[in-house]
C-alpha positions as CSV (number, residue, x, y, z in Angstrom):
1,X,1.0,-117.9,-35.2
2,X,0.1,-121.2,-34.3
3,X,2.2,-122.8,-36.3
4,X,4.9,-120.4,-35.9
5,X,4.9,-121.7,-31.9
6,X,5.0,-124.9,-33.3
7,X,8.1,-124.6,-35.2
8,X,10.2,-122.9,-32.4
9,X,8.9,-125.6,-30.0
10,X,11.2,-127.9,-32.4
11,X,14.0,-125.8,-32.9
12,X,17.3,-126.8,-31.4
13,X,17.7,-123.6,-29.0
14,X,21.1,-122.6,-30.8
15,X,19.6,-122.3,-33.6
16,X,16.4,-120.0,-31.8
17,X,17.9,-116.6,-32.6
18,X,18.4,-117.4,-36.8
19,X,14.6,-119.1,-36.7
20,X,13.1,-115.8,-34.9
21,X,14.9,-113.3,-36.9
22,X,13.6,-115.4,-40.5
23,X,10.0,-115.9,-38.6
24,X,9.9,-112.0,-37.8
25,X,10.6,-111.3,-41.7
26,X,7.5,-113.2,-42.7
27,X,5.3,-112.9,-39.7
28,X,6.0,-108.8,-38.9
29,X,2.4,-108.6,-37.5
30,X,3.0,-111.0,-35.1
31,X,6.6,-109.9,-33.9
32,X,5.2,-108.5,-30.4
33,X,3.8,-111.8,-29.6
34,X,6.7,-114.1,-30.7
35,X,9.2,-111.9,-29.0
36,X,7.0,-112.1,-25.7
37,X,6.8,-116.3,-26.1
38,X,9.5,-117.5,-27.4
39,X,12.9,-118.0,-25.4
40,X,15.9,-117.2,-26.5
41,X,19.4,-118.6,-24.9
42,X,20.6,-115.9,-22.6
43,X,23.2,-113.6,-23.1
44,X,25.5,-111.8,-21.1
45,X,26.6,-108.2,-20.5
46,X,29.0,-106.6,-18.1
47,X,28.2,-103.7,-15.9
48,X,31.2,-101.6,-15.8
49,X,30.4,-100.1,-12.7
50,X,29.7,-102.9,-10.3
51,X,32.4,-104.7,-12.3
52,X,29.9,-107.9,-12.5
53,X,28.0,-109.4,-15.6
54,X,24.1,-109.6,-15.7
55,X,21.9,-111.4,-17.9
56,X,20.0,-110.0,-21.0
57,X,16.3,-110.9,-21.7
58,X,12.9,-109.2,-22.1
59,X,12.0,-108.5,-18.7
60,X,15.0,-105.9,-18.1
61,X,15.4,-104.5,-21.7
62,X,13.7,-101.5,-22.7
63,X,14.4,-100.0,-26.4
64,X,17.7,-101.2,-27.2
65,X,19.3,-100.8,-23.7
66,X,19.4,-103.2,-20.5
67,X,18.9,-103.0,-17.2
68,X,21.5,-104.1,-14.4
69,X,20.4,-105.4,-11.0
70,X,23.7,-104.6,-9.5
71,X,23.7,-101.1,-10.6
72,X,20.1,-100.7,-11.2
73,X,21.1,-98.6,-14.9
74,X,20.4,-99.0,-18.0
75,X,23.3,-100.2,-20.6
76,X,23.6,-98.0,-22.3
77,X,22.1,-95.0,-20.3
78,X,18.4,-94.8,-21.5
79,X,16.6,-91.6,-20.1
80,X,13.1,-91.8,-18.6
81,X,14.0,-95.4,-18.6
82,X,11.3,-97.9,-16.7
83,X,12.3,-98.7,-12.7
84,X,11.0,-100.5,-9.8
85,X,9.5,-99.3,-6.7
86,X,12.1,-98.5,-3.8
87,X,10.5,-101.4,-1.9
88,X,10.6,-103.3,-4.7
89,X,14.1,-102.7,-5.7
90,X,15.3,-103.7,-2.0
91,X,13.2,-106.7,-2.8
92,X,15.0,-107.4,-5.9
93,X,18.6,-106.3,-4.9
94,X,18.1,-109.1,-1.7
95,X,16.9,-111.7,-4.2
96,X,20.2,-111.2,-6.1
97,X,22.4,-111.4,-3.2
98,X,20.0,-115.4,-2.3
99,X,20.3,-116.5,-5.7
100,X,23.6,-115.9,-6.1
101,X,24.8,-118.5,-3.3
102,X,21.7,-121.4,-4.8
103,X,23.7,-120.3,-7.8
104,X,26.9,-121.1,-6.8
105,X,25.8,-124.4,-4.6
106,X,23.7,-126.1,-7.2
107,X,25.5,-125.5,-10.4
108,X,29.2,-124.4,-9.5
109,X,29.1,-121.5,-11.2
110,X,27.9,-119.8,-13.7
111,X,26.1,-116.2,-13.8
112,X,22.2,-115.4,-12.7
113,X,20.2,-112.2,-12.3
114,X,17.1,-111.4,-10.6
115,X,14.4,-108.7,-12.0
116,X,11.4,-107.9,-10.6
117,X,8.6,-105.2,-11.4
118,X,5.5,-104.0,-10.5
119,X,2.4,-105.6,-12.4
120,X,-1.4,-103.8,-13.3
121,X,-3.2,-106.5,-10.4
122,X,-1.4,-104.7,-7.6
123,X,1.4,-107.7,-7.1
124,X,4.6,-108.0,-8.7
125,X,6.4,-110.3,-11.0
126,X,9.8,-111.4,-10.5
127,X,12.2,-112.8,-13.2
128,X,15.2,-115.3,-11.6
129,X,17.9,-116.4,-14.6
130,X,20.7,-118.7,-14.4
131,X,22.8,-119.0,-17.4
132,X,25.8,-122.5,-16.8
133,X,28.4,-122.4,-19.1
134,X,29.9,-126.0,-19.3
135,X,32.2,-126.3,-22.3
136,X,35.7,-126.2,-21.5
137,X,36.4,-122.4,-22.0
138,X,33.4,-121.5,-20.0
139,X,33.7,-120.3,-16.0
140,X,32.4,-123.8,-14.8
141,X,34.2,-125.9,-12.1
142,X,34.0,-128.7,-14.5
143,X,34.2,-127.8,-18.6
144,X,34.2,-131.2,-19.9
145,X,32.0,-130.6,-22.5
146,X,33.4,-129.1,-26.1
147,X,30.4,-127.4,-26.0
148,X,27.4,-127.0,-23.5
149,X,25.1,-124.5,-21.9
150,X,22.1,-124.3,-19.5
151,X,19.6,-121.3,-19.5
152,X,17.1,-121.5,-16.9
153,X,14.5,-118.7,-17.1
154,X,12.3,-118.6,-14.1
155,X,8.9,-116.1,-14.2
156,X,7.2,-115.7,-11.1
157,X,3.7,-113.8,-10.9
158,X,3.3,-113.0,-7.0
159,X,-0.5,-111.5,-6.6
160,X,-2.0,-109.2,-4.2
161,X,-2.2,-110.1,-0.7
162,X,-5.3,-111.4,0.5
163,X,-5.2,-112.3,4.8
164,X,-1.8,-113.5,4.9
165,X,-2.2,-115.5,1.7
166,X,-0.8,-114.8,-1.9
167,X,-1.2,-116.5,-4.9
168,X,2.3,-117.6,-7.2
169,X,2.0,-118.7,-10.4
170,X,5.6,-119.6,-12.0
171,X,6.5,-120.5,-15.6
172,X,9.8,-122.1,-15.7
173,X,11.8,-122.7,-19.2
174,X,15.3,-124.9,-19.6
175,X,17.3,-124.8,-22.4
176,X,20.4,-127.1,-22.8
177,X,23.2,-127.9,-25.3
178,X,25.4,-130.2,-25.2
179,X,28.1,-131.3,-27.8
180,X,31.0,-133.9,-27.2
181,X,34.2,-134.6,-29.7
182,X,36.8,-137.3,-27.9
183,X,38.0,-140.6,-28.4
184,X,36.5,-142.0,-25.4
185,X,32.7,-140.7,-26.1
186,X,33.0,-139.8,-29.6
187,X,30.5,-137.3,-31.5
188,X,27.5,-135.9,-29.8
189,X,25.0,-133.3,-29.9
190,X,21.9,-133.4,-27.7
191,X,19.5,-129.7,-27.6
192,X,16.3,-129.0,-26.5
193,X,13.9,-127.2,-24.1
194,X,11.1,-127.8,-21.7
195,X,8.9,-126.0,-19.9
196,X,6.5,-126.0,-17.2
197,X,4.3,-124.1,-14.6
198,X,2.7,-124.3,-11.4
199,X,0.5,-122.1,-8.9
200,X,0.6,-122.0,-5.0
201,X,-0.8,-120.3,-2.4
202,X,1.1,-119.7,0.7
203,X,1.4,-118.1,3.6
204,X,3.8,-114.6,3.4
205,X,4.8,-115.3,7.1
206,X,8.2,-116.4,6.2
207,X,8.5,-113.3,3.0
208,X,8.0,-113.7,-0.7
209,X,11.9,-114.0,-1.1
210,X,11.6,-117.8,0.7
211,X,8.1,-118.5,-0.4
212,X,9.4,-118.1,-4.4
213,X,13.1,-119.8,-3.6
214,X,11.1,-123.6,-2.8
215,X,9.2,-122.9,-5.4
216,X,12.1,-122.4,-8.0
217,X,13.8,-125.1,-6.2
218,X,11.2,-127.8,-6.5
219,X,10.7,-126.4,-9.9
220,X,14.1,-127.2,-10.8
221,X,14.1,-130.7,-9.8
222,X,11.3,-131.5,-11.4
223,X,12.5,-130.2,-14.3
224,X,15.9,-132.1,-14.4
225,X,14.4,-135.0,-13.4
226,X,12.4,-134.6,-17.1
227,X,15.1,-133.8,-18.7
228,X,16.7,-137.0,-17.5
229,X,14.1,-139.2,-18.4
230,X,13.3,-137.9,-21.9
231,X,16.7,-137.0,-23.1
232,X,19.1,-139.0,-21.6
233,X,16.9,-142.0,-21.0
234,X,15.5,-141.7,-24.6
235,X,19.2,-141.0,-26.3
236,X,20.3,-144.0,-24.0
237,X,17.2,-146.4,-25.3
238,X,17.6,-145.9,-28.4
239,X,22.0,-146.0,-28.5
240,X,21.3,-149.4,-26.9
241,X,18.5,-150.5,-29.5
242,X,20.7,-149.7,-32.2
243,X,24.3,-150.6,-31.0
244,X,23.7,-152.8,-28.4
245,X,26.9,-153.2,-25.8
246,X,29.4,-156.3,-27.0
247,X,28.4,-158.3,-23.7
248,X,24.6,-158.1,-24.5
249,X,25.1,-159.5,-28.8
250,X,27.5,-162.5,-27.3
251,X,25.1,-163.5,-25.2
252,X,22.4,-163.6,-28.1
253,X,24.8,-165.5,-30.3
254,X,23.8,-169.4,-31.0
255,X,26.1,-171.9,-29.7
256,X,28.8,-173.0,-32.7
């Protein structure tokens, strides 16, 4: 199992969904726990009803069927399906409505869905996705890229309250691909994934909704900040180490 982590760590996450299916084949013991780890690029479904399109993951799938957040049914139907409390499901239909509008301000477009259900430590856990589509047929503002997606998968574990104070722990994974053909960049392909957590305390004065939104929010930062650094910044170190610009070989060239 182990080693099994270790692999997917290292798979480019297009190629996630081939690796687990041929890792389920020889690992069928361990196929609850890889399914629960490992994160695959989001997909998308449409509820008919609402008329809007909702992510697909773990944490709103039960059997083969999903659950919408705008309609709050299972596609398709699923009887004696799993739900959420009514509180918690006027929690969770609010949260949409927020994250829609972050969605829509920091990435300009795009689709995200928020789950939420009840846990066994008398708290709740909350899912928030955001799935960017920026290749040049996607529903971004700015499709540049021939290819390109970013799947952000935020799990939030809100515990019981406690005077006023809670306890959030939040596990945040990005995955982004990118892949460029023109004449003016050329060929690229860069993929990868990161992941990270971190665990507050805070007060509930201002409501869980606004508590796990800066959360999220510094999460997110933090995490594109990384991804800057150790993609980019790497990918650009080591373009320049090996085809350093004209400007930079001239002025290493020896007088004639």
């Amino acid at each position: 199992m182990e080693a099994a982590m270790g692999l997917m760590r290292r798979i480019p996450p297009k190629h996630t969904e081939t690796a687990l299916s041929a890792l389920l084949s020889l690992l069928p013991e361990h196929s609850s726990d890889l399914l629960s780890q490992v994160d695959q690029p989001l997909q998308v479904l449409c509820d008919m009803e609402s008329g809007k399109e909702f992510i697909l993951c773990e944490y709103n799938r039960d059997a083969d069927s999903y659950r919408s957040p705008w309609s709050n049914k299972y596609h398709p139907p699923l009887e004696d399906a799993p739900q959420p409390s009514l509180e918690l499901r006027k929690l969770e239909v609010e949260a949409n409505e927020v994250f829609a509008i972050y969605r829509d301000q920091y990435y300009e477009g795009g689709i995200s869905s928020v789950y939420m259900w009840e846990d066994e430590n008398e708290g709740f856990v909350a899912c928030f996705l955001i799935k960017k589509d920026g290749s040049k047929t996607g529903h971004g503002r700015r499709g540049y890229l021939e290819e390109g997606a970013w799947d952000a998968i935020h799990v939030i574990e809100v515990g019981p309250e406690e005077e006023e104070i809670v306890q959030y722990c939040l596990t945040s994974t990005v995955m982004l691909t990118l892949t460029t053909d023109n004449e003016s960049s050329g060929s690229f392909n860069l993929s990868g994934s990161i992941r990270r957590q971190m665990s507050m305390k805070l007060s509930v004065s201002e409501g869980h909704l606004c508590n796990m939104g800066k959360m999220i929010e510094e999460m997110e930062g933090k995490l594109r900040n990384s991804l800057d650094q150790v993609y980019f910044g790497k990918t650009n170190e080591m373009v320049c180490t090996l085809r350093p610009p004209t400007e930079l070989v001239q002025m290493k060239l020896p007088d004639a």
